[in-house]
gemmi code that builds the backbone of each chain (N, CA, C; Angstrom):
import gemmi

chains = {
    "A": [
        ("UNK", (119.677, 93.283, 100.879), (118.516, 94.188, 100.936), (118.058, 94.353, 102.391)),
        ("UNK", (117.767, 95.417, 102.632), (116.892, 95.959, 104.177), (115.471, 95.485, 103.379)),
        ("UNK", (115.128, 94.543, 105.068), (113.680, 93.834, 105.513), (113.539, 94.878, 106.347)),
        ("UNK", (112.339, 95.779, 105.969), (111.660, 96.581, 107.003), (110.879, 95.849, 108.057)),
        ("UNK", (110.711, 95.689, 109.253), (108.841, 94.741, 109.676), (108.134, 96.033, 110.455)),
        ("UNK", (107.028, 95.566, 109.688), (105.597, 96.646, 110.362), (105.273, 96.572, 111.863)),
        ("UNK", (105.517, 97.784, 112.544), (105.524, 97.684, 113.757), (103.919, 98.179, 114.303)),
        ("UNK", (103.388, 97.684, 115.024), (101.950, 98.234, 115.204), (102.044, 99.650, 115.640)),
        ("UNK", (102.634, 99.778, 117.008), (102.613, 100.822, 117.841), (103.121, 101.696, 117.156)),
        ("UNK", (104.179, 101.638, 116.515), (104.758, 102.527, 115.560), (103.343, 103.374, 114.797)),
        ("UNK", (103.005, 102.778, 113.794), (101.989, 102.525, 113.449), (100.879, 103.090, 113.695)),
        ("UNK", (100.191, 102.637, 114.997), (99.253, 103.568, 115.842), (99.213, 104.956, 116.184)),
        ("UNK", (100.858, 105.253, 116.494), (101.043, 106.582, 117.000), (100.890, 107.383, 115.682)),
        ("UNK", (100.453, 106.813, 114.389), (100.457, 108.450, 113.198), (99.214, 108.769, 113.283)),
        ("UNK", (98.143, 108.144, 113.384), (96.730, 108.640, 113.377), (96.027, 108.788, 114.876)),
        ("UNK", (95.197, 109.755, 114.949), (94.402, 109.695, 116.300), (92.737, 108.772, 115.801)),
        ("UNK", (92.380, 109.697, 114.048), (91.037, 109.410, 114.065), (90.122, 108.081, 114.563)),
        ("UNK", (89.432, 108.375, 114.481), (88.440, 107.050, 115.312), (87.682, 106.300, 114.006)),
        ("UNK", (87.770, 104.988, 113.915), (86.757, 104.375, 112.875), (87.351, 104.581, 111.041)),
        ("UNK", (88.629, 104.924, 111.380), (89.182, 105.487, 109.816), (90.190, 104.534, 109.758)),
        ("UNK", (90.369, 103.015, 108.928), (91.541, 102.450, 108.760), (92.217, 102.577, 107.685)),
        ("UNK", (93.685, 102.338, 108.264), (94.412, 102.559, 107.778), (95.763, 101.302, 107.247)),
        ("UNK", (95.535, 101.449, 105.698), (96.920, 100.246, 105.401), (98.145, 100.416, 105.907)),
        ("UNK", (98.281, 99.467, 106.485), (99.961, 98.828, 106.320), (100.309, 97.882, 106.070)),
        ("UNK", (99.989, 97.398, 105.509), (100.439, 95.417, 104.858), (99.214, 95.390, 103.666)),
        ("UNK", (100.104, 94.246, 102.866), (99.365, 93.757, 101.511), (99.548, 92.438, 101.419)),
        ("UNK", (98.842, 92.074, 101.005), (98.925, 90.149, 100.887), (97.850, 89.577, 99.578)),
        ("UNK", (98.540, 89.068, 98.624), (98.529, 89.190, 97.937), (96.993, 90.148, 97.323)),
        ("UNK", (95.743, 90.022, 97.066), (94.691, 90.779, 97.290), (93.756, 91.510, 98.266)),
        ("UNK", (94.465, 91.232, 99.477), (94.241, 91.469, 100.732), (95.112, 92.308, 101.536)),
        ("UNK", (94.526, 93.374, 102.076), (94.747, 94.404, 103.533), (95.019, 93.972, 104.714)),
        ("UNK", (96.014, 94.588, 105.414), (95.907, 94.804, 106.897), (95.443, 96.161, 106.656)),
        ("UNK", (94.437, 96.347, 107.923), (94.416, 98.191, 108.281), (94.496, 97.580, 109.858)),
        ("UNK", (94.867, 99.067, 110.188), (94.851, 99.268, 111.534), (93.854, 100.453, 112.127)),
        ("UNK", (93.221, 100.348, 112.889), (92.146, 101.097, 112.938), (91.390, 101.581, 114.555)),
        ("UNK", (91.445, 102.437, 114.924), (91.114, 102.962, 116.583), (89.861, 103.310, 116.545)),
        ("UNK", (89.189, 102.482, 117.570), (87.427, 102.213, 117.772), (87.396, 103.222, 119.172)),
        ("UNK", (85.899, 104.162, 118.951), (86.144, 104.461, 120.551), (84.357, 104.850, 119.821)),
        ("UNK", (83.258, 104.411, 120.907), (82.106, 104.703, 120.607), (81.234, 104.006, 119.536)),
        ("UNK", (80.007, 104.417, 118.962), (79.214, 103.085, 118.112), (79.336, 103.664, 116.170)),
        ("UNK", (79.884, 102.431, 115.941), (79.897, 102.401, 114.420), (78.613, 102.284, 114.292)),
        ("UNK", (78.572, 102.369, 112.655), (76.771, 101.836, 112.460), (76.558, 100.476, 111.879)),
        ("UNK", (75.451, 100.352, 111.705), (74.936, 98.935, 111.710), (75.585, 98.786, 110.226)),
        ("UNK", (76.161, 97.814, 109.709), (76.118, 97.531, 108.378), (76.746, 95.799, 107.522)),
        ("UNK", (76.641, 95.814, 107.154), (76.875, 94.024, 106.336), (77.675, 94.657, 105.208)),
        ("UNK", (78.971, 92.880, 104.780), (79.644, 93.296, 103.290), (79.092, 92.199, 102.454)),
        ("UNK", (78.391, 92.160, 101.887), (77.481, 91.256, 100.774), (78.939, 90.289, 100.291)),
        ("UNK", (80.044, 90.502, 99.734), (80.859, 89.929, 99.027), (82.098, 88.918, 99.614)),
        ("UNK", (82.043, 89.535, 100.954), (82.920, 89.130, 102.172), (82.879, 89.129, 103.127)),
        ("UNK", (84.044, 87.935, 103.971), (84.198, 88.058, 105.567), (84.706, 88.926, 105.800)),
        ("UNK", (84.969, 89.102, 107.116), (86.045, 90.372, 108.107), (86.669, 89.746, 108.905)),
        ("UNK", (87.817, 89.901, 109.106), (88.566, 89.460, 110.443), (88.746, 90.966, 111.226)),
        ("UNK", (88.505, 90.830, 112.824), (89.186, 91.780, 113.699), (89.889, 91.368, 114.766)),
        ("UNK", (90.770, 91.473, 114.516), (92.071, 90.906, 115.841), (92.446, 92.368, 116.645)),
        ("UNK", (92.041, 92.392, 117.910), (91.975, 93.320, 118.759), (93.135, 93.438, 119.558)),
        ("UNK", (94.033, 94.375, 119.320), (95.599, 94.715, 119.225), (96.000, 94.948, 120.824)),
        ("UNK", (94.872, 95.781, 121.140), (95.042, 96.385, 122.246), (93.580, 96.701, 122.563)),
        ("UNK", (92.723, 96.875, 124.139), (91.733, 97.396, 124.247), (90.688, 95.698, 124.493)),
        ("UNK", (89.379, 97.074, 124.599), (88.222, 95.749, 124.262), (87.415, 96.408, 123.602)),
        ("UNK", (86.337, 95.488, 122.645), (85.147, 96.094, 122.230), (84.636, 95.178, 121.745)),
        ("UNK", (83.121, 95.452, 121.152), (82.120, 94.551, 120.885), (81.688, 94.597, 120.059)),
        ("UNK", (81.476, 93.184, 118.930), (80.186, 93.712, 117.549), (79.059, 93.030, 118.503)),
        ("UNK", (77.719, 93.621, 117.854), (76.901, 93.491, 118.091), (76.034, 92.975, 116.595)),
        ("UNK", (75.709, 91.737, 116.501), (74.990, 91.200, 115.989), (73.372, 91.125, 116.005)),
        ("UNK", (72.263, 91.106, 115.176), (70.919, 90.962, 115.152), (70.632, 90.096, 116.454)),
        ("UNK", (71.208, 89.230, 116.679), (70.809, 87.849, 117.251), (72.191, 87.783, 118.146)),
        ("UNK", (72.690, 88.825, 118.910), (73.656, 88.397, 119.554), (74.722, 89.262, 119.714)),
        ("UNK", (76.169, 89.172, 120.294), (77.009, 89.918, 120.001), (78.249, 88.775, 120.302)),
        ("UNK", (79.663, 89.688, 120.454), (80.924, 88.762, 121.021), (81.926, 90.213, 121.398)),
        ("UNK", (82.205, 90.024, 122.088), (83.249, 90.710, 123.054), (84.326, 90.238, 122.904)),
        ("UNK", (85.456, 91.077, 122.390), (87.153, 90.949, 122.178), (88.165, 91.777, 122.991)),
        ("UNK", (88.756, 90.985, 123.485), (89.533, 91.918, 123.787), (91.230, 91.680, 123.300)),
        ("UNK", (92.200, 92.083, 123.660), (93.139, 92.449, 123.036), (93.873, 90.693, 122.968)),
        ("UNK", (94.570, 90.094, 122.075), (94.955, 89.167, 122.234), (93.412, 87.783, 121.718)),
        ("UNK", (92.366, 88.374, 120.960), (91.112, 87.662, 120.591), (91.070, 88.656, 119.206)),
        ("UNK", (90.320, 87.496, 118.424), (89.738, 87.942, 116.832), (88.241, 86.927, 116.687)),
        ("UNK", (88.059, 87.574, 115.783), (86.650, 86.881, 115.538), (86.561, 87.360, 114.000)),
        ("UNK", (85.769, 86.212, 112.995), (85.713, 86.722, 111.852), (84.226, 86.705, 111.691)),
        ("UNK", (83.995, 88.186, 111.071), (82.307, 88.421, 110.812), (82.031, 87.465, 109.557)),
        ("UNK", (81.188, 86.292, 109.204), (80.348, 86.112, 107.921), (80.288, 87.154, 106.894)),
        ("UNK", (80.459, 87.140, 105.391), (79.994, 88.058, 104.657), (78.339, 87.867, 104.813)),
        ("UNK", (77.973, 88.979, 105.042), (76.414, 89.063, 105.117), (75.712, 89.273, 105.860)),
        ("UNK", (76.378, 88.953, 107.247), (75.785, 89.448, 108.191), (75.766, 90.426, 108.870)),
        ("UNK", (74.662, 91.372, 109.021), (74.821, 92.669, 109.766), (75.511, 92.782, 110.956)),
        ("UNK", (76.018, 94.116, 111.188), (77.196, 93.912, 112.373), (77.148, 94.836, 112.764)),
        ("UNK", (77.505, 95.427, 114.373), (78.047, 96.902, 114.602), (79.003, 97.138, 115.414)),
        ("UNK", (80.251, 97.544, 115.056), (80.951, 97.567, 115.969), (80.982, 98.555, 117.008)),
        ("UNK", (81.196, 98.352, 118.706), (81.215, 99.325, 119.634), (82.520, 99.433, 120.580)),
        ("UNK", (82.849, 100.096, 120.966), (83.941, 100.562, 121.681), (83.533, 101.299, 123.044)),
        ("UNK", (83.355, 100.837, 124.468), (83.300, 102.090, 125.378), (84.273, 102.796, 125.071)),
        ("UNK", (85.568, 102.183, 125.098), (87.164, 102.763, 125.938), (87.783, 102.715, 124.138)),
        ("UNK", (88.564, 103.690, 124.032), (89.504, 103.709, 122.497), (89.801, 102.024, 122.612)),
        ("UNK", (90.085, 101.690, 121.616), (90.099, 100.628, 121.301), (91.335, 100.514, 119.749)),
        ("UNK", (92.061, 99.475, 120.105), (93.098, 99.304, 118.613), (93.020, 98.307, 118.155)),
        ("UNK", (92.619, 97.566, 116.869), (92.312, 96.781, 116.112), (92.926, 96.229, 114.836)),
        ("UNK", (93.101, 95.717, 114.332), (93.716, 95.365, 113.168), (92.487, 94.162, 112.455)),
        ("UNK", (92.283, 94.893, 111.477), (91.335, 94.064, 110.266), (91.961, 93.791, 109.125)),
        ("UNK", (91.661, 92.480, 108.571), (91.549, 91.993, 107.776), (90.647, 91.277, 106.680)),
        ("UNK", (90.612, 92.195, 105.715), (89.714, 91.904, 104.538), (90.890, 92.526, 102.866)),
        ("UNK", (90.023, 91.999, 101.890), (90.144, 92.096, 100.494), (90.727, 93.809, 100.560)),
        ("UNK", (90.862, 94.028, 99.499), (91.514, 95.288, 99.425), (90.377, 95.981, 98.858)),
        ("UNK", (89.989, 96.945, 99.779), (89.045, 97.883, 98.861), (87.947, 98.012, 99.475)),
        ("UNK", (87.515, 96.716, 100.134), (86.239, 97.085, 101.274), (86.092, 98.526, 102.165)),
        ("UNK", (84.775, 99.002, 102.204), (84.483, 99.885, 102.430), (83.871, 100.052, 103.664)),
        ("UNK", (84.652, 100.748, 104.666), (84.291, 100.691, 105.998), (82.478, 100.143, 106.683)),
        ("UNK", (82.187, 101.207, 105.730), (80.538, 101.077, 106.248), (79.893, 100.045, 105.317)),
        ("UNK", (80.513, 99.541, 104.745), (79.456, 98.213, 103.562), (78.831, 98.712, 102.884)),
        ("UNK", (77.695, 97.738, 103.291), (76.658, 98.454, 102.644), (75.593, 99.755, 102.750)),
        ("UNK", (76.374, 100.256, 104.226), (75.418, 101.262, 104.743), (75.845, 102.469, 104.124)),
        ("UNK", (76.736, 102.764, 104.231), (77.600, 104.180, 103.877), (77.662, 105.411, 104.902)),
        ("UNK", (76.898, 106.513, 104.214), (77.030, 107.409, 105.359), (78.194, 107.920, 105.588)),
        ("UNK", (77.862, 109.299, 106.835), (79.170, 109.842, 107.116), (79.935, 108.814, 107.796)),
        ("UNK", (80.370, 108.257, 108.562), (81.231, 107.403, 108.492), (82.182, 106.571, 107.795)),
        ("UNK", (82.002, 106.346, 106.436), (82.534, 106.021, 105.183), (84.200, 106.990, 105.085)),
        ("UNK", (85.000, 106.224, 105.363), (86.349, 106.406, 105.445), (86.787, 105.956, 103.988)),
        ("UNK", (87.594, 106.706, 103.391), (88.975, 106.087, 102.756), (89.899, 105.358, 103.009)),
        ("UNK", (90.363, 104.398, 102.895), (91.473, 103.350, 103.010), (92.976, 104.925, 102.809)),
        ("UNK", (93.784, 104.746, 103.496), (94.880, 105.329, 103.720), (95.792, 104.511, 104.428)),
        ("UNK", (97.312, 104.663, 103.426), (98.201, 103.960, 103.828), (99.148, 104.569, 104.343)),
        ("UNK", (99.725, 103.836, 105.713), (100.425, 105.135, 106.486), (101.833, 104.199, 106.617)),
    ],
    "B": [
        ("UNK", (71.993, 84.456, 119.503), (73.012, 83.232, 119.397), (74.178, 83.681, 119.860)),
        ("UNK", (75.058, 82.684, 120.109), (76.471, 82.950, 121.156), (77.596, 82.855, 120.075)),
        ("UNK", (78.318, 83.859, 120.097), (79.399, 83.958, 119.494), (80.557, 83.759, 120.396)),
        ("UNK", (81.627, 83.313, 119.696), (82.549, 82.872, 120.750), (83.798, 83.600, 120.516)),
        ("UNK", (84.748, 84.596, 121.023), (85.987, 84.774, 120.206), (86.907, 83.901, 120.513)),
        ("UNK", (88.034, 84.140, 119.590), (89.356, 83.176, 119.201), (90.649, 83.997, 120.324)),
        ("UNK", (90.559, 82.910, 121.249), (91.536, 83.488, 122.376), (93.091, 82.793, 121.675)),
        ("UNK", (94.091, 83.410, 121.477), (95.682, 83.420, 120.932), (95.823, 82.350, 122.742)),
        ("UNK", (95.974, 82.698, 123.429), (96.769, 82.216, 124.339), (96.191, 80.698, 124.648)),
        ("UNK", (94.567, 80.929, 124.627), (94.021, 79.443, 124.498), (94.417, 78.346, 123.442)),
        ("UNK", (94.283, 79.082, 122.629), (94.619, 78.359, 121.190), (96.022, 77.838, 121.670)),
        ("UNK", (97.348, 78.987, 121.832), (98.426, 78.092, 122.106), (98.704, 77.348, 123.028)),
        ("UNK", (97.771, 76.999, 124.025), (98.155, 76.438, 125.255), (97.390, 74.576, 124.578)),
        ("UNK", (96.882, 74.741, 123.686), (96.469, 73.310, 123.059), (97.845, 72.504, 122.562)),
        ("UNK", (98.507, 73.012, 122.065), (100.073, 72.235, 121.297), (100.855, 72.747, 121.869)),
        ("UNK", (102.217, 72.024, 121.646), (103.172, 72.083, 121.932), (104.836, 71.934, 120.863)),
        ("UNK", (103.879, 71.276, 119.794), (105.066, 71.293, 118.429), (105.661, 72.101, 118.143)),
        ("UNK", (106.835, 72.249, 117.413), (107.256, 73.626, 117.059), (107.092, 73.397, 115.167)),
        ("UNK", (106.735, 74.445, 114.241), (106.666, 74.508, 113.498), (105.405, 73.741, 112.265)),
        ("UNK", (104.529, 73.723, 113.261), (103.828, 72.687, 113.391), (102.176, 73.826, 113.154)),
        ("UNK", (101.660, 74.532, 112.261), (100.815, 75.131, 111.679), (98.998, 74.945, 112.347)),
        ("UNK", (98.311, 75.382, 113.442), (97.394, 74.705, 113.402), (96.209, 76.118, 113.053)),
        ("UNK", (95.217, 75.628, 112.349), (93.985, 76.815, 112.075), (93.681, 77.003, 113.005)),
        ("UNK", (92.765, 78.325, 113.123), (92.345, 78.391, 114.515), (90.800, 79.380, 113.681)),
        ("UNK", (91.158, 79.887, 112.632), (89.856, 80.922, 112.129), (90.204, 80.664, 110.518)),
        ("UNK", (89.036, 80.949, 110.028), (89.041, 81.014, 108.407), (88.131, 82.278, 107.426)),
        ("UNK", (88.679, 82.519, 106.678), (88.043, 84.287, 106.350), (88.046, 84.021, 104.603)),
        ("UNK", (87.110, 83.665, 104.223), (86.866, 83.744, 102.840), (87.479, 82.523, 102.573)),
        ("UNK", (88.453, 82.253, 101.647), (89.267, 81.124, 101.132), (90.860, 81.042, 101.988)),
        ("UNK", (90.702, 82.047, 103.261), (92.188, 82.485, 103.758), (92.153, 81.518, 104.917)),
        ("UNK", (93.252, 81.174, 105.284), (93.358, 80.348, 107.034), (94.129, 81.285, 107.738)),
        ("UNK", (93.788, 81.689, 109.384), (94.372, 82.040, 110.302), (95.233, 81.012, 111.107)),
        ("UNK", (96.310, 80.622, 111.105), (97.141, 79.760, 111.559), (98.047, 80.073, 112.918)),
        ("UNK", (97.796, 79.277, 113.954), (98.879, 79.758, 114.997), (99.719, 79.007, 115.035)),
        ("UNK", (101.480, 79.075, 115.036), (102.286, 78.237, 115.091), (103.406, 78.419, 116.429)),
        ("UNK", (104.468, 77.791, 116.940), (105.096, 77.813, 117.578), (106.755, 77.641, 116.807)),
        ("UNK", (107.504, 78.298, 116.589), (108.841, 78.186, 116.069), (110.059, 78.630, 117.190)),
        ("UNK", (110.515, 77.053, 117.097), (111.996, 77.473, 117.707), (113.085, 76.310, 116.906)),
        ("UNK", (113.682, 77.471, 117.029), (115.415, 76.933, 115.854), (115.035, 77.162, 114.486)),
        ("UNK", (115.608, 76.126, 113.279), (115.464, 76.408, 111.973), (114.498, 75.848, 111.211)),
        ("UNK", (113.945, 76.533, 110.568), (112.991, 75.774, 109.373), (113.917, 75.727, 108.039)),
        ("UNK", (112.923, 75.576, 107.545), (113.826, 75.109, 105.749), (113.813, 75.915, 105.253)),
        ("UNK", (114.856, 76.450, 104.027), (114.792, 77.155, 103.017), (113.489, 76.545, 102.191)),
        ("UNK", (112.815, 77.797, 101.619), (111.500, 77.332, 100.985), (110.799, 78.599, 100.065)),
        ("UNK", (109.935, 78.160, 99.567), (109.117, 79.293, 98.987), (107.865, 78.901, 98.299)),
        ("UNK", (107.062, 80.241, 98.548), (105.551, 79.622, 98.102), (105.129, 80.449, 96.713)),
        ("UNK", (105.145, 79.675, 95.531), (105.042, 80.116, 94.194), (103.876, 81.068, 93.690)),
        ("UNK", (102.812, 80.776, 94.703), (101.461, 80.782, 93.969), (100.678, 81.785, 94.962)),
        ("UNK", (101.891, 82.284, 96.168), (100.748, 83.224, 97.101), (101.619, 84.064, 97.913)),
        ("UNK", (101.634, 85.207, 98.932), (102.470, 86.110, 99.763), (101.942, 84.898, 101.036)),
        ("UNK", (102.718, 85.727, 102.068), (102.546, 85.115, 102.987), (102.756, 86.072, 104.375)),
        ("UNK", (101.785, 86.259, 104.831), (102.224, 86.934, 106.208), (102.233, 86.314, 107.836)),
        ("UNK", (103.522, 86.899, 108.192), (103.443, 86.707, 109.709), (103.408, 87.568, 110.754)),
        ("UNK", (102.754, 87.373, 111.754), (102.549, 88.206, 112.713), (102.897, 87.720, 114.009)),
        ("UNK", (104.196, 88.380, 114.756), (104.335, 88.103, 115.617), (103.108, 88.218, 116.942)),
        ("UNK", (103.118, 86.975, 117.937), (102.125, 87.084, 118.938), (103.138, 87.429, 120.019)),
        ("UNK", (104.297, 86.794, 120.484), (104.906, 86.446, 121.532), (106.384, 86.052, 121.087)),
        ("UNK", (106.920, 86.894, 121.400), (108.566, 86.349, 121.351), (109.624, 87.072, 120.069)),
        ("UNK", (110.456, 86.628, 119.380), (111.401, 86.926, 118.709), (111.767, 86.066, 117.392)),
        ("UNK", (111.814, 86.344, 116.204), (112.001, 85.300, 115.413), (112.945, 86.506, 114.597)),
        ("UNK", (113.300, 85.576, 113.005), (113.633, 86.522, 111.833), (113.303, 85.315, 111.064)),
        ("UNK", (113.403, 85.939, 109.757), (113.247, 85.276, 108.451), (114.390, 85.804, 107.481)),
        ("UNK", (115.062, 85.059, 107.467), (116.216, 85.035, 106.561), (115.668, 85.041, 105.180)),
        ("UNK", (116.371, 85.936, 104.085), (116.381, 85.858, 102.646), (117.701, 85.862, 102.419)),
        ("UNK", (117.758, 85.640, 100.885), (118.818, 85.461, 100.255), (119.578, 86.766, 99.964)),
        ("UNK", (119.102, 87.599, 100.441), (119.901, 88.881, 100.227), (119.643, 89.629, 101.360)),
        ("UNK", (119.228, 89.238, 102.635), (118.953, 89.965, 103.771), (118.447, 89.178, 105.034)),
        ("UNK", (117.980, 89.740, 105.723), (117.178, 88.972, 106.682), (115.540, 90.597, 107.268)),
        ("UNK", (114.860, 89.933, 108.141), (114.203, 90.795, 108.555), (114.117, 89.838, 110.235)),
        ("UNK", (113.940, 91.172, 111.364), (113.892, 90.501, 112.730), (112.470, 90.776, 113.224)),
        ("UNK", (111.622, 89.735, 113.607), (109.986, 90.692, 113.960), (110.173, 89.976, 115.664)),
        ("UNK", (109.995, 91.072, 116.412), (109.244, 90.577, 117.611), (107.387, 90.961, 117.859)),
        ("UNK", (107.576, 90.694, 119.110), (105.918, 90.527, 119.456), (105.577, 91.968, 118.801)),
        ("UNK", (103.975, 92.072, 118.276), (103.662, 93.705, 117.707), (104.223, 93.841, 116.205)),
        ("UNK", (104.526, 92.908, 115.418), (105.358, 93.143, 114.140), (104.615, 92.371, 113.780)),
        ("UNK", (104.840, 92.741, 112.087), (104.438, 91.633, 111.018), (105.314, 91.776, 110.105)),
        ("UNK", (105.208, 90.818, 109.126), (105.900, 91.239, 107.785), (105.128, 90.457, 106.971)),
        ("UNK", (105.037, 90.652, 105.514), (104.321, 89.689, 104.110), (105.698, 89.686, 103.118)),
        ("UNK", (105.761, 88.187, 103.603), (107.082, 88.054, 102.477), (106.108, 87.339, 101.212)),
        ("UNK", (106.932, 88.486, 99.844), (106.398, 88.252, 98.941), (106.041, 86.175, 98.227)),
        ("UNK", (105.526, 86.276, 97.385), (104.977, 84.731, 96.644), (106.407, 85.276, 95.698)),
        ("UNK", (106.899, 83.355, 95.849), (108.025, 83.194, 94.911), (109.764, 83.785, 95.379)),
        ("UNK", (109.364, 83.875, 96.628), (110.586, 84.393, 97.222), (111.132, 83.678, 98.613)),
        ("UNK", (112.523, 83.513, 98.044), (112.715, 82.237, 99.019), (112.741, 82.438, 100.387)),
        ("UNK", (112.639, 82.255, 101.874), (112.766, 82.713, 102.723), (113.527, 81.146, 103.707)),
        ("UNK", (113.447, 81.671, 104.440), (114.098, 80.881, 106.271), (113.449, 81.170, 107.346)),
        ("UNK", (112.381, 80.862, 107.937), (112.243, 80.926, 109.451), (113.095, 80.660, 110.121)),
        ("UNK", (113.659, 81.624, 111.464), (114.151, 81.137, 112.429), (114.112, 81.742, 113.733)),
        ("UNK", (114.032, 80.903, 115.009), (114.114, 81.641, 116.312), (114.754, 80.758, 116.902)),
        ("UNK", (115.675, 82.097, 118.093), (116.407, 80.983, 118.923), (116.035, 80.443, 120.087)),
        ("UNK", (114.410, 81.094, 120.647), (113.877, 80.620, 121.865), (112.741, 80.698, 121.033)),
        ("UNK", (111.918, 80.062, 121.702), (110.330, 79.759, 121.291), (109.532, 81.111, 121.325)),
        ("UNK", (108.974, 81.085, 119.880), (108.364, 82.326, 119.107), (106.752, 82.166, 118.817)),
        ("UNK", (105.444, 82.317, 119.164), (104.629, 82.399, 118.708), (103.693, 83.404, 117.932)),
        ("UNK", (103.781, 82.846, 117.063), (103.497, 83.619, 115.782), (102.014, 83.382, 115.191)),
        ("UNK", (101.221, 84.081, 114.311), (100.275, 83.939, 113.575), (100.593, 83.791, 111.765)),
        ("UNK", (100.170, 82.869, 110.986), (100.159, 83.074, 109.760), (98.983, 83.531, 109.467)),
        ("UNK", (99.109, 84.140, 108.233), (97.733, 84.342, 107.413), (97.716, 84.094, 106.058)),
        ("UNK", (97.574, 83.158, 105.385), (97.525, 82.650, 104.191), (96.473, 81.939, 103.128)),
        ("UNK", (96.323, 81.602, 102.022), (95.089, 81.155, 101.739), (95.148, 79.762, 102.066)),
        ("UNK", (93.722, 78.954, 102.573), (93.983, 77.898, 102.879), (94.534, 76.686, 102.222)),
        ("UNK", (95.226, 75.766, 102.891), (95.681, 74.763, 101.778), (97.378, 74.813, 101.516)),
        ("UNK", (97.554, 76.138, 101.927), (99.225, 76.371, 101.907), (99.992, 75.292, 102.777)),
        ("UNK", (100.925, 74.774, 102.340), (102.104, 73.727, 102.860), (103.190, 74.704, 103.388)),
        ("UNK", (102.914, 74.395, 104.833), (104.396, 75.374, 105.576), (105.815, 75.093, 104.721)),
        ("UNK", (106.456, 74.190, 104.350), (107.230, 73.924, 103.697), (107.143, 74.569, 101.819)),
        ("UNK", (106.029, 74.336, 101.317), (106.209, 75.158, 100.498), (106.535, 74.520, 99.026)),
        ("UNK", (108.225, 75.033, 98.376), (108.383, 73.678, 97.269), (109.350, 72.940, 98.517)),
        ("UNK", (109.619, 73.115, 98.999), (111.098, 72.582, 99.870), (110.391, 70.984, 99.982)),
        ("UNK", (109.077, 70.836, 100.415), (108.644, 69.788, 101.221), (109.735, 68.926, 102.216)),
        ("UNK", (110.210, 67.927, 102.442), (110.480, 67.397, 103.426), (110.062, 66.819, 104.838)),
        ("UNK", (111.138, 66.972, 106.062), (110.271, 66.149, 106.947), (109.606, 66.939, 107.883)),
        ("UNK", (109.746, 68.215, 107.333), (109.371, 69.440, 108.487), (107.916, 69.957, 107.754)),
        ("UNK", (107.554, 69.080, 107.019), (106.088, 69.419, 106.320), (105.384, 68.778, 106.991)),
        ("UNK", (104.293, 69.449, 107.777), (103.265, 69.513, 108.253), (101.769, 69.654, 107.591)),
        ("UNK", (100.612, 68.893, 108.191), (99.291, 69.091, 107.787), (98.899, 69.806, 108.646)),
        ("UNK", (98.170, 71.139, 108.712), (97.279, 71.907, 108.662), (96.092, 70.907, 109.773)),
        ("UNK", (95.883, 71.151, 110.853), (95.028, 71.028, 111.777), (94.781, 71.961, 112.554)),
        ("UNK", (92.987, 71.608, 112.833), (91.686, 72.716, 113.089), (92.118, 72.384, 114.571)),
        ("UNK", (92.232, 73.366, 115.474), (92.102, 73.454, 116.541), (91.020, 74.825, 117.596)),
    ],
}
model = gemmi.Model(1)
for chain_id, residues in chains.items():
    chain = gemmi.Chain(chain_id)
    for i, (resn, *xyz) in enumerate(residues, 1):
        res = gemmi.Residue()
        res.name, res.seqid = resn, gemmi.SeqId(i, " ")
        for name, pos in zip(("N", "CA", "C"), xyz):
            atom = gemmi.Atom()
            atom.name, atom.element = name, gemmi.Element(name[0])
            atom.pos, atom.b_iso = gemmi.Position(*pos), 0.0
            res.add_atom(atom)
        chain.add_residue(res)
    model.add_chain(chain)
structure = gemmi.Structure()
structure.add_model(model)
structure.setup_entities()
């Protein structure tokens, strides 16, 4: 049998949009997306779960109530379920998150920002 | 409050083992694991979960019984739960797992290449 492996860059180059992730990996109830930050998400929390963001390429920042943390490419950090968060980007930014399958970009906030999960 | 991110290169500059599993982040019931692989691991398989790897640095494959797959740095793959596999690299490979916590690198194989799971 042909072993495909998921190439990021590959990967990166199908989408431009900003803040819209996208699947490529499954594990067993759980997502990879890959996802390009450039400018301010909105504030929002996932009541049910953590987040991982491992920052592929680039830098950017959540910004926490009480704080923030700065990543840059080769760094991850996992958000608490529950705690409000926002992610920011000066410069495009490439990311890879990890959460449950089905989480919804904006949490609990929604809004236009609220992406569909798309698998590329 | 100060958040800290999870630097890959810091993390690997702590060990030196090869095949040798250490946490570095934890996301719900999942462990983020950084390992170092060079040469062969065991034929093995994990009954009860998928398993993904993500290349950080270098060149590996994972042999199956009906194929192989090759990931360098920028790749991943999720080899399915219940499917036998092979780690292998021929120069030193650093890699990320992502699995739920509690997983035995070895798997059913156990042996002497079974390792405990240490927080670094």
């Amino acid at each position: 049998m042909n072993y495909i492996p998921v190439n990021f860059n590959e990967k990166f180059s199908k989408f431009t949009e900003y803040f819209s992730p996208k699947v490529i990996a499954e594990m067993n109830d759980y997502s990879f997306k890959l996802t390009k930050f450039k400018g301010d998400f909105v504030w929002h929390k996932h009541d049910n779960t953590d987040e991982a963001f491992i920052v592929i390429d680039g830098e950017m920042r959540i910004d926490f109530r009480d704080g923030a943390v700065t990543l840059k490419s080769g760094e991850m950090f996992v958000v608490p379920k529950g705690v409000e968060h926002k992610p920011i980007a000066e410069d495009e930014c490439r990311i890879m998150l990890v959460e449950p399958t089905g989480v919804v970009n904006t949490g609990d906030a929604g809004g236009e920002m609220t992406a569909e999960d798309e698998w590329i």
